[in-house]
N, C-alpha and C positions, 0 to 999 in steps of 0.2 A: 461496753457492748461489743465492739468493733475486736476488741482483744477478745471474749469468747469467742468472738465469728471464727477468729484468726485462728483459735486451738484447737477448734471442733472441724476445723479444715485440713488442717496439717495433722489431725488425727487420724482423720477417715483416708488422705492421701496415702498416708503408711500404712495403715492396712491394708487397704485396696492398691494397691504400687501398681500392679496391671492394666487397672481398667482406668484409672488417674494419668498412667504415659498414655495409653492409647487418645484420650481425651485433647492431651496437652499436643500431642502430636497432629493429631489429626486438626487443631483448631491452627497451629501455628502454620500446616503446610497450606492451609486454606487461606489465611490471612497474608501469607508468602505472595500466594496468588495474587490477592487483592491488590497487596501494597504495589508490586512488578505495572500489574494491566492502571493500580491509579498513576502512578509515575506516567505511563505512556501515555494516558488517557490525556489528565494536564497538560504534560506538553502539545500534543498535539491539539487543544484547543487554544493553548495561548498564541498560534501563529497571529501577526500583527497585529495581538493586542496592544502595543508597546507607543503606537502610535497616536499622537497627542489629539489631532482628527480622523480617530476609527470610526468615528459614529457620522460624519461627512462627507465622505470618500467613498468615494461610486467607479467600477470602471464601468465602461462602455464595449459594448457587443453586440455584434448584428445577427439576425437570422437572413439567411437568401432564400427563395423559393424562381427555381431557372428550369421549364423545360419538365417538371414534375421531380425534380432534385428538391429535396429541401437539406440545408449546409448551415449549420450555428457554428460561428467561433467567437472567442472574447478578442477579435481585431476588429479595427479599425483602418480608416484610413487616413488621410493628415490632414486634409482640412477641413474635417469638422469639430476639432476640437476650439480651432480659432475663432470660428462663427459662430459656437455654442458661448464662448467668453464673449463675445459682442453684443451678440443678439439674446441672451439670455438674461435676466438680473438673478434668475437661482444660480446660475454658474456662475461661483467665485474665481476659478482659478483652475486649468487644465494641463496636464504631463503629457506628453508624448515617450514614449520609447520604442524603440526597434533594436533589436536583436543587431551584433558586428558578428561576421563568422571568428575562426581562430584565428587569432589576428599575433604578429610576431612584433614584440616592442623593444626596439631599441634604445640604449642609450648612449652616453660616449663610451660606458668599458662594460656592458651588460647587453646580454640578447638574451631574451626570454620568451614564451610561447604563452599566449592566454586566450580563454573561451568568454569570460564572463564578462563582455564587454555591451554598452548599450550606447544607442544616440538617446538623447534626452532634451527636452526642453532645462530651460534655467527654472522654471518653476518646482522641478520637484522636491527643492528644500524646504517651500513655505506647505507643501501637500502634506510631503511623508518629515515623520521623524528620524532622520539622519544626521547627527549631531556634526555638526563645521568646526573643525578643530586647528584647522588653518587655513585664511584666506577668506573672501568675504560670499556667504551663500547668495545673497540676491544678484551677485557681478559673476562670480565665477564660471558658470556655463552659456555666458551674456554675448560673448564673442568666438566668431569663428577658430579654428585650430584649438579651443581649450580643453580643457582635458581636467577630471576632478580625481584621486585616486582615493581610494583606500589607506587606513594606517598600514595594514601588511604589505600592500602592494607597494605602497611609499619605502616604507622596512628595504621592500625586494630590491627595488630598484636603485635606490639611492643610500640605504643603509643608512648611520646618523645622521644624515648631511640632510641641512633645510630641501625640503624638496619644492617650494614655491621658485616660479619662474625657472624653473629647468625644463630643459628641450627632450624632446621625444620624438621617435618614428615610431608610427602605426603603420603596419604593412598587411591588407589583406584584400579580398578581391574588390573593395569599396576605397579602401583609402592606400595613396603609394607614398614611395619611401622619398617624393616633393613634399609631402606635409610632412610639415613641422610643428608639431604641438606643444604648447608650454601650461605647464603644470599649475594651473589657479585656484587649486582648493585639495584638502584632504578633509575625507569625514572617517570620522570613529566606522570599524570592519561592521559589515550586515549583521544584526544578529540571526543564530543560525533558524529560529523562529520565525523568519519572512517568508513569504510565499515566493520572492524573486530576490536574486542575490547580485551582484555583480562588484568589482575588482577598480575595473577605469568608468569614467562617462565621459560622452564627447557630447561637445556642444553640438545641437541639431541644427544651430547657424551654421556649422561645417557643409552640414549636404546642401542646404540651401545656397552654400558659396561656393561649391563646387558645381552642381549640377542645375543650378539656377530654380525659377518657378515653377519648369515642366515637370519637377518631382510632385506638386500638390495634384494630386490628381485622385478624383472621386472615386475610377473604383479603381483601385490598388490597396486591398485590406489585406496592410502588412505591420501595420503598430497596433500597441495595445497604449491605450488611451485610458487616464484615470480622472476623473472629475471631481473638484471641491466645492462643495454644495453651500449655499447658506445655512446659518443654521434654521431647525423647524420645518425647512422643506420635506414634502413626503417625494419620494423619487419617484411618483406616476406622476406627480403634475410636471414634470418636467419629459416626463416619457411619450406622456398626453398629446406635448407639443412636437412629437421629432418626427414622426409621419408628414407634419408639411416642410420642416429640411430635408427628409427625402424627396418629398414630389418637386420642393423649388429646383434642388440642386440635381437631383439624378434621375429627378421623373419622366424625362424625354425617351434617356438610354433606356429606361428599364421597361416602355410601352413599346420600344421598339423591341425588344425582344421579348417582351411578356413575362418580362419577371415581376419579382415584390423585394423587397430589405423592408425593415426593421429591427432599428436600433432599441436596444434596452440596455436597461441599470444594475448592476449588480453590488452589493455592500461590500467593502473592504474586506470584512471581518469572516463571509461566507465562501471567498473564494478560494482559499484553501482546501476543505472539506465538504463544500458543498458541490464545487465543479465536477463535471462528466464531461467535460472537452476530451479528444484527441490529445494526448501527450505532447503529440513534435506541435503541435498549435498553442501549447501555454506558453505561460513565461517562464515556469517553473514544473520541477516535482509536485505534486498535489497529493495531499493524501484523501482518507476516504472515512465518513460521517457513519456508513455504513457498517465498516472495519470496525469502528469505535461499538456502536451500539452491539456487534457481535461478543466481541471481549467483553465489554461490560455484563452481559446475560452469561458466558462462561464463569466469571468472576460469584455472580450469582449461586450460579449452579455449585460452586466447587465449595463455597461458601454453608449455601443449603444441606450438600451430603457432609458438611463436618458437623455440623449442627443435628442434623440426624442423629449423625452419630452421639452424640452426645443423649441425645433426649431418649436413645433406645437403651442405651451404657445404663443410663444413671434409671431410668423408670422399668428397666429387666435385674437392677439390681436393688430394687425397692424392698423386700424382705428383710434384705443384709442391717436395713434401717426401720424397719418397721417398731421394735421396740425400742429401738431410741426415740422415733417419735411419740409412742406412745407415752413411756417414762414423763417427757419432756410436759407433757402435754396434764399429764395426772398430776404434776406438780407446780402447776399454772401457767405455761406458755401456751400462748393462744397461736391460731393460727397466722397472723402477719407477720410476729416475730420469729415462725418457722419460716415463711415464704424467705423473709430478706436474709436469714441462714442461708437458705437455699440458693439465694441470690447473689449472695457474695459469695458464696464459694465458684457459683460457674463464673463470675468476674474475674476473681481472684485466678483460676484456669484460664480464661482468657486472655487477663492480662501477662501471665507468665506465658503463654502462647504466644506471644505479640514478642515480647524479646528474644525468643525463639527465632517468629519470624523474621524479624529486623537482622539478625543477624545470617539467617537464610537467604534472604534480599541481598544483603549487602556480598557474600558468598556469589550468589546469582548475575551480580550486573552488570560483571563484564560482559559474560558470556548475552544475556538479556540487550544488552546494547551495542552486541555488533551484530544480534538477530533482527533486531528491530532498526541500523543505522543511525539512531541517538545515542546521544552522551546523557544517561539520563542517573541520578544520583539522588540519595535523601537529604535533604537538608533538612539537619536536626532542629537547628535555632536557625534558621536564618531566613526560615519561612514558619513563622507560629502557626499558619493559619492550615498547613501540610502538618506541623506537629500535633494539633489538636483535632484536626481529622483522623491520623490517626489511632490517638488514644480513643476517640469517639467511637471508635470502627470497632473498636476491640471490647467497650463498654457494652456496645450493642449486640455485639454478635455474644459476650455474655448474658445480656437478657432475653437477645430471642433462643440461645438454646438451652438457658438454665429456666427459662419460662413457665414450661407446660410442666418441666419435673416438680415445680418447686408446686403449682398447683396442684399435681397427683399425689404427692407423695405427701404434704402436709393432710387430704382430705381423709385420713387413715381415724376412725374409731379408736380411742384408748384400750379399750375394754378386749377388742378385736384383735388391734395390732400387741396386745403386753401377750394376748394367747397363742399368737401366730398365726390369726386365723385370715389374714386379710390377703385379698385377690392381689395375683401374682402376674405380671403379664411377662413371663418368662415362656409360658409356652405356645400359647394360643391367642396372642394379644394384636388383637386387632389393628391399631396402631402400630406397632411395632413391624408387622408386615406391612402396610401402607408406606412406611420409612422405606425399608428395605427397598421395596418395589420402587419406591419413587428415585432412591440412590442410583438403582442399575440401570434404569430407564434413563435417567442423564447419561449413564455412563456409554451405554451401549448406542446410542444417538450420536453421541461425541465421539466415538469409536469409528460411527460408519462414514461420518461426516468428514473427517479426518483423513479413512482411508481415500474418499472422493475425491477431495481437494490433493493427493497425494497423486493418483491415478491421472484425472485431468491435467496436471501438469507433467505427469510425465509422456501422456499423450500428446502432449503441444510438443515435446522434445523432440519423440520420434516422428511424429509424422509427417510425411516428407510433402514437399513444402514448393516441388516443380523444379527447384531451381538448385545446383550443387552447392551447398554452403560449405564442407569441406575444405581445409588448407588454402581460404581465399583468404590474403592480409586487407584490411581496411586502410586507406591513409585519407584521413575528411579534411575536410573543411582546410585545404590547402591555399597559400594565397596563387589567386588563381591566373595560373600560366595561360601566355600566349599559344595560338596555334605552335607557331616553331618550336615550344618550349616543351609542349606536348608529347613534338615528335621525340627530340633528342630526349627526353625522359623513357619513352617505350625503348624506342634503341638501345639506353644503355641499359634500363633492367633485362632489355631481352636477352643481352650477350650474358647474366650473371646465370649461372648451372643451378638448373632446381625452379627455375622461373618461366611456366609455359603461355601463360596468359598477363593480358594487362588491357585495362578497358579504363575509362574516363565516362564520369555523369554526375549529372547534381542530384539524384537520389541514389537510395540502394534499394534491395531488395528486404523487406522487413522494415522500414520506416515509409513511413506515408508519401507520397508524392505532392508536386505540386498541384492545385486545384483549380483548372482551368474551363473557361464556356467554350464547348463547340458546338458545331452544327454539323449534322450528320447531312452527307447527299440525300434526297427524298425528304427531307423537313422542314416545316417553312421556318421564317426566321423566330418565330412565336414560340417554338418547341425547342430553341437550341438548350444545353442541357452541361450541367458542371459536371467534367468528370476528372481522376488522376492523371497527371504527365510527367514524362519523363523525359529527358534530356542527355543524349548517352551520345556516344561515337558508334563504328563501327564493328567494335571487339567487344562491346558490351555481351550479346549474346551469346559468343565460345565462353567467354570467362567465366560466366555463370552457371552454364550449359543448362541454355535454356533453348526449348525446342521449337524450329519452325512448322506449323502444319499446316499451314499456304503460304505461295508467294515465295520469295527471297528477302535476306537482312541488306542493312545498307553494305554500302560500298564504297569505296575510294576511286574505285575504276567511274563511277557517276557521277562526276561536279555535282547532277541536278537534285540527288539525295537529299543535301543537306540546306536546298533551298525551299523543295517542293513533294518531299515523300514522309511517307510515315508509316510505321509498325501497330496494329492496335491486338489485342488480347481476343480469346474467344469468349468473355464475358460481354466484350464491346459490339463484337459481331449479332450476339442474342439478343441484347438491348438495341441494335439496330433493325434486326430482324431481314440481316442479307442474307443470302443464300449464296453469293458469288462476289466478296468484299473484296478480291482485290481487284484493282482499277475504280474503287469508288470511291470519291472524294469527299473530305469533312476540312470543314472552315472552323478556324482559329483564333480567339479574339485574342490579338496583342497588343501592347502601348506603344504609340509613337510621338513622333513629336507633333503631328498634329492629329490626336488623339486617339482615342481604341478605332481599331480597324479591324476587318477582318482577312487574315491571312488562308489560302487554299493549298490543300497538300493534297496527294494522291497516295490512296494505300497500297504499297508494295508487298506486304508479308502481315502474316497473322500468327503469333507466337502461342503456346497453348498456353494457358492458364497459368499462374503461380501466385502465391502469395506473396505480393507486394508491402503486404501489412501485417499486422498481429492477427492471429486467432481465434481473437475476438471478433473480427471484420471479414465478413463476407468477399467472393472476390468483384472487385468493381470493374468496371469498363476503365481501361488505359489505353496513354494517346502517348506515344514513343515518337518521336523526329529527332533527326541526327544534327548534332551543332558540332563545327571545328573548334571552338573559341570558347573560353571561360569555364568553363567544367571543372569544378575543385575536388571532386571525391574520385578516387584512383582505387580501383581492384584488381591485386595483384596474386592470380593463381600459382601456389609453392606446389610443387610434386617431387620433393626431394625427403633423404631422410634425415638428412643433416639441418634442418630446420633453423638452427642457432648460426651453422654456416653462410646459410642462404641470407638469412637476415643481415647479418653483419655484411655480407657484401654489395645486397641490396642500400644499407645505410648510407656505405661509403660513394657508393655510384650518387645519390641522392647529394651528398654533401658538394659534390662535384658539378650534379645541375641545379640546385638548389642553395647555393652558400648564403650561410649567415639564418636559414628559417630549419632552424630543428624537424630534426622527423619524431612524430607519433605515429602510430599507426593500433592496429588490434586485431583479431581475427573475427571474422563473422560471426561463424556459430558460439565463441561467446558472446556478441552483442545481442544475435539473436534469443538465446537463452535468457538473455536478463531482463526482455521486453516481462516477463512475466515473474521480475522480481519480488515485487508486491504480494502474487500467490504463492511465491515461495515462501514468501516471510510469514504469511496468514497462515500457510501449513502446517510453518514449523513449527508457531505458534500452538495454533491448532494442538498439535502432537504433544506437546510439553504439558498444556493444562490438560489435557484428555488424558495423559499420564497420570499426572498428579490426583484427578477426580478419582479413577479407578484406583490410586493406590490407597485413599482415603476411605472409600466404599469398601473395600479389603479389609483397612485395618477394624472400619464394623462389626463385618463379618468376624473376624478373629475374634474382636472380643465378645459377641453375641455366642459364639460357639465356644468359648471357653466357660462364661458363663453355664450356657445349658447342659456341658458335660458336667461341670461339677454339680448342678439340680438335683440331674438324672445318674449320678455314679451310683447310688445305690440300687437304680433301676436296672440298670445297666448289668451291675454283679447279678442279679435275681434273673435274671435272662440267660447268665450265661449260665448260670447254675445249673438253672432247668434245660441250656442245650443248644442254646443259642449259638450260629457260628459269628467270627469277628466280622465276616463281610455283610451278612443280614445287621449289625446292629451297625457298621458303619453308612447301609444303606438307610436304615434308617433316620439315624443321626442327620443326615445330609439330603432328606428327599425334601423336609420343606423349605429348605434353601434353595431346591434345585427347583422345584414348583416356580417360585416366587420368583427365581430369576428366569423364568420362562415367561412370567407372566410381563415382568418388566421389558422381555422383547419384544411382546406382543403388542404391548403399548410405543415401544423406541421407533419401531419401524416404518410404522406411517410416519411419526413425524419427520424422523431424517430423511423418509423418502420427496415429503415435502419439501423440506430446507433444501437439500442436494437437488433436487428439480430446481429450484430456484434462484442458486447458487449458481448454477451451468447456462443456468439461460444468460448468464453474461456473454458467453463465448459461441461464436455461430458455428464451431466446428468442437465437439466436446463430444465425450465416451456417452456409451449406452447404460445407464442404472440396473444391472442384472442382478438377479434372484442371488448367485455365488456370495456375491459381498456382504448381501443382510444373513444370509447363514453363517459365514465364515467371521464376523463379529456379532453376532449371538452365539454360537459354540466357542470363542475365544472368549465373550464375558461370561459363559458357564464356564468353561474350565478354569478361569480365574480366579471363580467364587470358590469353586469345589475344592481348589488345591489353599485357600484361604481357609475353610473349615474341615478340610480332609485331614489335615493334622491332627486336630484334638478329637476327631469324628475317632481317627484311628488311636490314637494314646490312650481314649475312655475306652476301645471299642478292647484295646489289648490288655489292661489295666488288669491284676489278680481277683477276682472275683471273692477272694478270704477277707480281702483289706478293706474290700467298700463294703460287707456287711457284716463284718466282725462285731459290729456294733450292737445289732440288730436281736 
């Protein structure tokens, strides 16, 4: 049976060689598709699947409400993790981490620079799954100074050599080159699947031996806190209960200034893909649930216009098969044993489409994988369960587009179809326009969608942003210099040519600041209110060129600046509602040793506006005050043209006050740029399948219009006989294509108008949706289609008019 399937396919392929590649092509570039966005899809759901208590594991995150602020992060503070293991019997078992800045690690013949560093409790081996490959996980992070590494980082540092009980310096503005850390555990590298990665761990017995008890302190939410649940607990009956750990522990503070916390739960397994946190406040990169269900609908889509194609191909070329089914049928095939003819041949196209694709993929993934920052690859045998999705993928998408033909085409009359008398949906086939219409309305939706995401980003590019991001170098997360160290650093870059500015602060411009309660003068204590701060010197503002429009910046000539003054934004001034901010005073809440206090500053100057943050983010009220001391981020304005000069000589001055802690550094405006890497990648995206869908709807069109020139060739000669010129019959040829691709805009438009509304409301600062755009990709999907059937529109339309009715 399977072998006539087999002959009467490879028959009708050879005849038809045309309408057979377009088919084969069109299914393999679709399924190219598919295969690319499943690979991404997979990975990006399997982050911390890997972990042996995924379905236990909660981190902890609080909402604040201060002053009519409301502020969510996934922080914590440090000691309620202790007290939720005490006082709780559903907590099994609690991690603490914090974030080390770049910290420089020493050995006896190695100096190396690293970011991905944490304090940690000893627990988090029995939490997460990180395999102990030497050294014992319940002891190793148990004791002050120890330190856990990684197999690489063990590699780095110590190359073959046992790396247990080896000495180490940690150097950064938390820990100096008096500790001595020895090395009591290596685990197998993060796999790159985790939501949070890191290199070393330091025992969190370190801070607590270094800086004693006045570190546990209630509100300081600066860890991220992960919890191990019993099993069968639902994580509200333990949510249930955290409202009265707030009110025991922090419900004094928080009536006296009238705020609210609440702590909640969130699954292991969700916060990857499910988080909307602030970026500089996670632990990690996050990706996005949303991103996913996009791709998957274009996948859809690109999938659906090949399958069109197919069912317009095979049921406009129904004729070509009319008396074979007929034949078939007068000689006792009934119609199920036509349908599964029918049916294995679009399999059989399918699945030759599918090796097509696989080989298009695999062509694809490099370039696929430095779009998307995965290493992502097919594993043929080494995942069955991706081998047989798959071929499933390929089975299927053979029966939904060999489906509706193989019902059309077997319900043909013997009697009808041996005379030639049976309905043709070659010209006026209702279906067959619904296809069409439906192809270019994905298409031209994907089109506008595209050019949106394309536009919006390049509007965050240019739009200036208050502040000069130009030829300013970055140097972060420094270990952080003493005041005098400060100095002699400005001194000597200043004497290097090409070097006009140099400022010191613990934020930058385009990363989030820190997030502090004040109280503005004229508020009672009940209304004080979280807003950004910042921490800068006195050069902060030339370096940036950022503008004063009241008042004066700090100063050096004022001891009392950097005791008792402050700089606020004119975001700050509206939400205060002054009309004469400077000399008005706003309080402070800081930590001390005997505990939060409120500290008073006096506003000297009002800078105008800039964006502190991404593009996303509104501008907020910011609270600037000058600090001599501890400031690790350095920006350093170049106005030279030898740029590569200036560097090198900037390095070597650095080597000079800095020895032994490597320079990194980068330049603004590309950090700033890559805040919106993510919609780079979605666009590019975007671009590539929005290519691919249009070029597949094309190849439709091609063969829909190849078809109907040969229908109508002897029409065609009898027109031109009688007078016809070539441009009236190619106008003809080509209007109901041109109709239908009208009508597909007429449909594309509201929707993308929607999606693209939708899509922007991410962003508080985002272009205006103008009329140009939905014209200008609806005349580029017309002139698309036309120049896809303008060929054969014109080859019939020029064709000898002897040859096509010689016959006749």
């Amino acid at each position: 049976m399977f072998k006539h399937y087999w002959k009467v396919t490879l028959r009708h392929a050879r005849t038809h060689r045309g309408n057979s590649l377009i088919n084969v092509a069109g299914l393999a570039i679709a399924l190219a598709c598919c295969l690319l966005i499943m690979l991404w899809v997979i990975d990006e759901f399997s982050y911390d699947r890997y972990h042996a208590n995924l379905d236990h594991i909660y981190r902890l995150g609080l909402d604040i409400s201060l002053g009519g602020n409301d502020f969510s992060a996934p922080r914590t503070n440090l000691p309620t993790a202790p007290v939720l293991v005490r006082d709780y019997p559903e907590v099994l078992q609690a991690v603490r981490l914090a974030f080390l800045p770049k910290t420089t690690v020493h050995t006896d013949n190695k100096v190396l620079t690293e970011r991905e560093l944490f304090l940690c409790d000893s627990t988090i081996f029995s939490i997460f799954s990180f395999p102990m490959i030497a050294g014992d996980s319940a002891r190793a992070l148990a004791a002050p100074l120890s330190v856990v590494l990684t197999r690489s980082m063990a590699a780095r540092l110590f190359g073959d050599e046992d790396p247990l009980g080896k000495h180490l310096v940690l150097e950064n503005g938390y820990l100096e080159a008096e500790d001595d850390f020895v090395v009591t555990g290596v685990v197998e590298d993060v796999p790159p699947n985790s939501h949070f990665k890191f290199s070393i761990l330091c025992s969190m017995s370190t801070a607590y031996a270094k800086w004693g008890p006045d570190i546990d302190v209630w509100f300081g939410f600066n860890y991220f806190t992960y919890l191990l649940m019993a099993p069968g607990i639902a994580p509200e009956r333990v949510e249930n209960k955290l409202p009265a750990l707030v009110d025991k522990y922090m419900g004094a503070e928080l009536k006296q200034t009238g705020g609210a916390i609440k702590f909640w739960l969130q699954p292991l397994e969700d916060i990857y893909l499910y988080s909307d946190f602030d970026p500089v406040r996670e632990i990690g990169t996050n990706g996005s649930v949303l991103h996913i269900y996009v791709f998957i609908v274009i996948a859809a889509f690109v999938l659906l216009i090949a399958c069109f194609n197919f069912i317009n191909l095979t049921t406009a070329h129904s004729l070509t098969r009319a008396k074979e089914i007929g034949l078939r049928k007068t000689l006792g095939a009934d119609r199920p044993k036509l349908m599964r003819q029918f049916l294995f041949e679009s399999i059989l196209y399918s699945v030759l489409a599918l090796v097509v694709a696989v080989l298009l993929v695999e062509m694809a993934l490099p370039l696929f994988s430095a779009v998307t920052g995965k290493t992502l690859s097919l594993r043929y045998f080494g995942s069955p369960g991706l081998l047989l999705g798959i071929v499933g993928l390929a089975v299927a998408v053979g029966l939904i587009a060999g489906g509706y033909p193989a019902l059309y085409l077997t319900r043909f009359r013997p009697t009808a179809a041996l005379k030639g008398a049976c309905e043709t949906p070659g010209g006026k086939s209702l279906l067959r326009n619904v296809l069409v219409v439906s192809q270019f309305s994905i298409a031209v939706a994907l089109i506008i969608t595209t050019l949106v995401a394309y536009q919006q980003i390049e509007f965050m590019r240019q739009k200036k942003l208050g502040f000069d991001k130009e030829q300013v170098v970055i140097i972060k997360d420094i270990v952080t210099p003493t005041a005098s160290k400060m100095e002699t650093m400005k001194r000597e870059f200043t004497a290097v040519d090409g070097i006009t500015e140099i400022a010191f602060s613990t934020s930058l411009p385009g990363e989030q600041a820190s997030y502090e309660l004040y109280l503005p003068e004229g508020f009672a204590e009940k209304e004080a209110t979280l807003h950004y701060g910042f921490q800068v010197d006195p050069d902060f503002l030339p370096a940036y060129g950022l503008e004063l429009v009241a008042g004066r910046n700090f100063s050096r000539d004022f001891p009392s600046d950097s005791t008792n003054s402050c700089i606020i934004n004119e975001a700050a001034v509206r939400r205060f509602g002054w009309d004469d901010p400077v000399g008005k005073r706003i309080k402070h809440k800081i930590n001390t040793d005997s505990g939060l206090v409120w500290q008073e500053k006096s506003v000297i100057g009002v800078v105008k506006d800039f964006h502190f943050a991404s593009l996303h983010n509104t501008i907020d009220p910011l609270f600037m005050e000058y600090v001599t001391d501890r400031l690790d981020m350095i920006a350093v304005r170049v106005e030279s043209a030898d740029i590569s000069g200036t560097m090198a000589a900037m390095e070597r001055k650095w080597n000079d006050v800095m020895p032994g802690c490597p320079l990194e550094f980068y330049f603004l405006d590309d950090k700033l740029d890559s805040q919106y890497r993510a919609e780079e990648r979605l666009s590019d995206l975007l671009l590539a399948f929005t290519v691919l869908a249009v070029v597949t709807g094309c190849m439709g069109l091609i063969g829909l219009a190849l078809y109907m020139a040969e229908q109508r060739t002897k029409e065609i000669g009898i027109r031109k006989v009688l007078g016809a010129s070539a441009a009236s019959l190619v106008r003809l040829m080509t209007r109901e294509f041109m109709l239908l691709i009208i009508v597909a805009n007429a449909i594309a438009w509201p929707v993308a108008y929607i999606v693209s509304r939708w899509w922007l409301g991410q962003f508080a600062y985002r272009i205006d949706l103008g009329w140009q755009l939905f014209i200008f990709s609806g005349t580029a999907a017309l002139a698309i289609a036309m120049i896809s059937v303008g060929y054969q529109a014109v080859r019939a339309a020029m064709a000898n008019p002897i040859d096509s009715i010689r016959y006749e």
